[in-house]
C-alpha positions in Angstrom: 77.7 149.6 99.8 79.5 148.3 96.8 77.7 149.3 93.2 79.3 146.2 91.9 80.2 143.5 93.0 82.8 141.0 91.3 82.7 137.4 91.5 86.1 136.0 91.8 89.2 137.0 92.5 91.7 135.8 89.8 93.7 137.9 87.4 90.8 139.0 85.6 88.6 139.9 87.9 91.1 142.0 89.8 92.2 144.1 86.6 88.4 144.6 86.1 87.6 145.8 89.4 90.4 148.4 89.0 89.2 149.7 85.9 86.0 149.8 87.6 87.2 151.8 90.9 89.3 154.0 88.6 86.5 155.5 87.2 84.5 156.2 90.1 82.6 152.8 91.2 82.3 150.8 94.1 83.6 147.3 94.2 83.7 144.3 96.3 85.2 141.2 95.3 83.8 137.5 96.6 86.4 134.3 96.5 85.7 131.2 97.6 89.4 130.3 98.3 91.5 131.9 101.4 93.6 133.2 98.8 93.3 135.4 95.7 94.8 135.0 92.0 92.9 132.0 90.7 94.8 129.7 88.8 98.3 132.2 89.3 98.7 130.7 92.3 101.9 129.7 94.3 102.7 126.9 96.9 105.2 127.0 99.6 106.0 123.6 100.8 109.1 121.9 102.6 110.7 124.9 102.0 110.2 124.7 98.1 107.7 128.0 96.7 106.3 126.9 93.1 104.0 127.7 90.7 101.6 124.4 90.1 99.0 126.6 87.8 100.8 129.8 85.4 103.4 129.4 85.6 104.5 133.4 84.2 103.1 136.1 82.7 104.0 137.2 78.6 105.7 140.4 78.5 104.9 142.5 75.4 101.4 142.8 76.0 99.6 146.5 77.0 97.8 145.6 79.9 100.4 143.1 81.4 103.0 146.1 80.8 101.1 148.3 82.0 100.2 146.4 85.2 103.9 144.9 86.0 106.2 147.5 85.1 103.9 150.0 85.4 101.0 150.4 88.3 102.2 147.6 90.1 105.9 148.0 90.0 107.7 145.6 92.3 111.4 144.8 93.1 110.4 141.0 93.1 109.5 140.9 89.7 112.0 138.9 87.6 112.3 137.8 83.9 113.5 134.4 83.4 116.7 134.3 81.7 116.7 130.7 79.8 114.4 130.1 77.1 111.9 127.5 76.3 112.8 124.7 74.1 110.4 122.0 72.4 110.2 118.5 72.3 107.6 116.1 70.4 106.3 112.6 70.5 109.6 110.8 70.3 111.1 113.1 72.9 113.1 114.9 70.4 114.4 118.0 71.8 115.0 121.2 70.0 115.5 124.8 70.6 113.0 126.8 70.5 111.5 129.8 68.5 113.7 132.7 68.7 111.0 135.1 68.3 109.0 133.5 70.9 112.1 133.6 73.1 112.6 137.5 72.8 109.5 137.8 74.6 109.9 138.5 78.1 108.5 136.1 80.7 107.8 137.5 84.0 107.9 136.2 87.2 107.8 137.1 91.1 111.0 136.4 93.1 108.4 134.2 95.5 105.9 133.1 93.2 103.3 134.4 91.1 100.8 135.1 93.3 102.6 138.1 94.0 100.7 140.0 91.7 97.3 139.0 92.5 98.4 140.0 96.1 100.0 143.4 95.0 96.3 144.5 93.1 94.4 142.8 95.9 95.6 145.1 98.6 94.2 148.7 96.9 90.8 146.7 96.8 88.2 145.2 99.1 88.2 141.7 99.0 86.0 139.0 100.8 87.9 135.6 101.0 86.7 132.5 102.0 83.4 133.3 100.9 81.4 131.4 98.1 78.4 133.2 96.1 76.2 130.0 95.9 73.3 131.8 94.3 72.0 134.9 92.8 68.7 136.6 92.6 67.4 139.1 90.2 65.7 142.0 91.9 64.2 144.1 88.8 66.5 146.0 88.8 69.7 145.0 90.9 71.1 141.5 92.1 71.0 140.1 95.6 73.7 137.4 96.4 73.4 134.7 98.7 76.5 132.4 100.6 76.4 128.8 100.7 74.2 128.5 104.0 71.6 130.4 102.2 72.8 134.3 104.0 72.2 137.7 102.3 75.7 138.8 101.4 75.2 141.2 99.7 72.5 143.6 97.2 74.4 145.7 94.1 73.2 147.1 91.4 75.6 145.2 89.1 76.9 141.5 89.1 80.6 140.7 87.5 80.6 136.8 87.0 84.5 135.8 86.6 84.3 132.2 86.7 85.4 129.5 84.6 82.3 129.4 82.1 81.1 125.7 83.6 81.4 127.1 87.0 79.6 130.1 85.8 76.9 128.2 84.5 76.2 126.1 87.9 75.7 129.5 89.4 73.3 130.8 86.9 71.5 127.6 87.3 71.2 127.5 91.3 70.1 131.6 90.6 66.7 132.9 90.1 66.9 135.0 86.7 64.6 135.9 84.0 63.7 132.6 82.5 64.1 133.8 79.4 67.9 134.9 80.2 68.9 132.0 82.2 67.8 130.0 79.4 70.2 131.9 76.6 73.1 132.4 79.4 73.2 128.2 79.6 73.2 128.1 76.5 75.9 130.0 75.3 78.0 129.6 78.6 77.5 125.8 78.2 79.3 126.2 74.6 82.8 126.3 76.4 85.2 122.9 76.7 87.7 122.9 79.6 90.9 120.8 79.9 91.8 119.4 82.7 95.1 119.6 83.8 97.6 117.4 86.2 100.9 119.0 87.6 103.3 117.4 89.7 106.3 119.4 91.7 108.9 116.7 91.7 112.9 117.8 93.5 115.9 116.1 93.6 119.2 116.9 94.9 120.8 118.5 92.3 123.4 116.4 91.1 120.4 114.1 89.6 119.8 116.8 87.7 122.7 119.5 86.4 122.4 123.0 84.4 120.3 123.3 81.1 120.8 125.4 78.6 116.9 125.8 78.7 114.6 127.3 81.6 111.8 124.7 80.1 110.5 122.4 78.0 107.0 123.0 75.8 105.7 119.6 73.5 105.1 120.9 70.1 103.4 118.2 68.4 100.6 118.0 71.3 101.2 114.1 70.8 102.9 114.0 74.1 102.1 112.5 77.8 104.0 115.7 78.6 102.8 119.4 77.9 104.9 121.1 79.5 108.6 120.4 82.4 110.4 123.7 83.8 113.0 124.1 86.3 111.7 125.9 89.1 114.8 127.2 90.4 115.4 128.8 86.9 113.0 131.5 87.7 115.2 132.6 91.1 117.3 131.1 94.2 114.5 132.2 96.6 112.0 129.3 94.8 114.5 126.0 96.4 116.6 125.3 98.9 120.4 125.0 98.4 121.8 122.1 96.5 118.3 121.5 95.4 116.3 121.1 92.2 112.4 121.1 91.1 110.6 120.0 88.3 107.1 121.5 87.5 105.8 119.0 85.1 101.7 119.6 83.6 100.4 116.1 82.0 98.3 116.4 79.0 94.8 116.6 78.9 93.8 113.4 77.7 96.8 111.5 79.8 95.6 113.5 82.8 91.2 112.3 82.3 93.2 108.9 82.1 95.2 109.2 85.4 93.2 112.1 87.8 91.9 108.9 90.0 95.6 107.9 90.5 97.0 108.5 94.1 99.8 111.3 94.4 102.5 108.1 94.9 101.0 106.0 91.5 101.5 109.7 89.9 104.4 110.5 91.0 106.1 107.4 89.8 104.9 107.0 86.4 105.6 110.6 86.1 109.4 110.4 86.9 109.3 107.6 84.5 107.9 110.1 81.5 110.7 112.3 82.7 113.4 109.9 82.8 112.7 108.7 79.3 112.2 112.5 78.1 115.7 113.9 79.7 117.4 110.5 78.9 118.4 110.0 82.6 117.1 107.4 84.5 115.7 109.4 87.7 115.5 107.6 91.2 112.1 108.2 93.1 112.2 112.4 94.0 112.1 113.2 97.1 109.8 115.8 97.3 106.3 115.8 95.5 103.4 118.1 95.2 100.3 116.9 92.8 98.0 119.9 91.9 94.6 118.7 90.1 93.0 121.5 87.6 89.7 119.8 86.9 89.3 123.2 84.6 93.2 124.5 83.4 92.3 125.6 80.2 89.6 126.4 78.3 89.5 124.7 74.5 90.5 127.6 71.7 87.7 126.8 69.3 85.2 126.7 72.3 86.1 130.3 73.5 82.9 132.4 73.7 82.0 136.2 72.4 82.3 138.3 75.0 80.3 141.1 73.6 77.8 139.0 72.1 76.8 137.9 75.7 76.7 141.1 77.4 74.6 141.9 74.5 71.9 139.8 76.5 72.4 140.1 79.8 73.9 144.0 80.4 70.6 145.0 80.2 70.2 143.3 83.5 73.4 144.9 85.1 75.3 141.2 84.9 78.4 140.9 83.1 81.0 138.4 82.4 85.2 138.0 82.4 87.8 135.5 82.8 89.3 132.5 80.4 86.5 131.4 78.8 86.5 134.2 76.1 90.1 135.0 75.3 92.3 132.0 77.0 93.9 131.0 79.6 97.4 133.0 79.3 98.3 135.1 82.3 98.4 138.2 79.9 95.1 136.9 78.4 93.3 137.0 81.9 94.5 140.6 82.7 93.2 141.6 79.5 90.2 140.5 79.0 89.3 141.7 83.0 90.3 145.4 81.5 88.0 144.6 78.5 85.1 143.6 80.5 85.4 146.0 82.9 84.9 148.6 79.7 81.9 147.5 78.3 80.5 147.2 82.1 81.0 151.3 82.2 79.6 151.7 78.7 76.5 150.3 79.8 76.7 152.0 83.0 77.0 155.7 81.4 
């Protein structure tokens, strides 16, 4: 019965479909995973709750305001107290930039995925279940599952995949050919990164108090992009007397080692730490390796948001997610809000 039906069940894609059941529409959203929120997503291992993807959401931002502190209010949010500092090539650290650091970074007490999970429950959500194909019906859009079922027949498609995934679809879909044609080409513009991060604990006495909650490299010359304390962002996130590292590789570092095994990655990991903190760090005793084959899209690939639904709103399809403003938490809510907007535009 839904009037559209959203693709997707990240950040985006669930501040869409609220605009969109806000003013009046049926929506159904279809994820592939057992669990929504996309690449805000948390683990919960060996008594150790992480976040191996966002790892928290920029305060100062209307629709991330407005969503948090707002619609969505929640004694688990938290803002994490330390602030970021930099490092570059040479593992030079620094503190970092004030005005950066009087932003607000939010967080849940047990993980981000709180959020996803707090807007999921006001909305109907189908997980576990993969849209391998679409089909233009002149007018309206039938969508099929992976063994080739009917799930469903909308008037309206919302497509909030990361754009290469987006562009698979189109291409296993029967469309116009004259649309599919100008939707792979302007979805095949995007660039992803790929992204490795490793959960790493030790006791901690290996590792005592910093002043900082994280570390960011600034120079982008770095094996390293990014190394945070865990247990910064609340108690609830390790066990007593313990410590955890989330540390994301850099792109081209992680193309170079995403065939290693977890153990290979977890040691020459430690190793980039070691030399970074300037402690020599035994073997940890806990690891979790999280591959993101598509973390982030590249900034000068991002794609015009309007300029494709220019093209295909006239068939009732639209578009959200990273691929046209980023891949910032903030970013994703935005831009689901946005999208969601020029869906009802065209609806009216």
């Amino acid at each position: 019965m839904a009037e559209v039906a959203v693709i997707g069940a990240g950040l985006s894609a669930l501040a869409a479909a609220h605009v969109l059941h806000d003013h009046g529409l049926q929506v159904r959203l279809y994820e592939r995973e057992e669990n929504v929120g996309g690449r805000a997503t948390t683990r919960r291992r060996a008594g150790f709750c992480f976040d191996p993807g966002a790892q928290y959401i920029h305060g100062n931002a209307p629709a991330s305001d407005a969503l948090l502190l707002r619609r969505f209010a929640s004694p688990e949010l938290l803002a994490i107290a330390k602030p970021v500092w930099t490092f570059d090539s040479q593992d030079r650290l620094q503190e970092g930039d004030p005005r950066q650091n009087a932003i607000p970074r939010w967080t849940y007490r047990h993980g981000l995925q709180t959020l996803a999970e707090l807007m999921a429950r006001e909305l109907p959500v189908a997980t576990g279940c993969e849209i391998a194909r679409l089909s233009y019906l002149q007018p309206g859009w039938r969508l099929f599952s992976t063994a080739g079922q009917v799930v469903a027949e909308v008037p309206a498609v919302l497509l909030t995949l990361p754009a290469p995934q987006a562009a698979a679809l189109l291409s296993a879909s029967e469309l116009p050919p004259t649309l599919q044609q100008r939707l792979q080409a302007e979805l095949g513009r995007s660039r992803y990164r790929p992204l490795l991060s490793l959960a790493l604990a030790w006791p901690e006495r290996v590792l005592p108090p910093t002043p900082y909650y994280a570390l960011v490299n600034s120079d982008k010359a770095h094996p390293i992009s990014w190394l945070a304390r865990e247990e910064e962002k609340g108690p609830a996130r390790v066990p007593p007397g313990w410590s955890l590292l989330i540390v994301q590789l850099a792109p081209d570092y992680s193309r170079a080692h995403w065939s290693w095994d977890d153990q290979a990655l977890a040691e020459a990991t430690t190793a980039l730490v070691s030399r970074l903190l300037g402690r020599p760090l035994p073997a940890p005793d806990f690891c979790d390796v999280q591959r993101w084959p598509l973390a982030l899209p590249e900034g000068e690939t991002l794609l015009d948001l309007q300029a494709l639904h220019a093209v295909s709103a006239p068939y009732g399809l639209f578009f959200s997610g990273d691929a046209f403003r980023g891949g910032r938490a903030h970013l994703a809510l935005a831009v689901g809000q946005e999208s969601a907007f020029q869906l009802l535009a065209h609806w009216r």
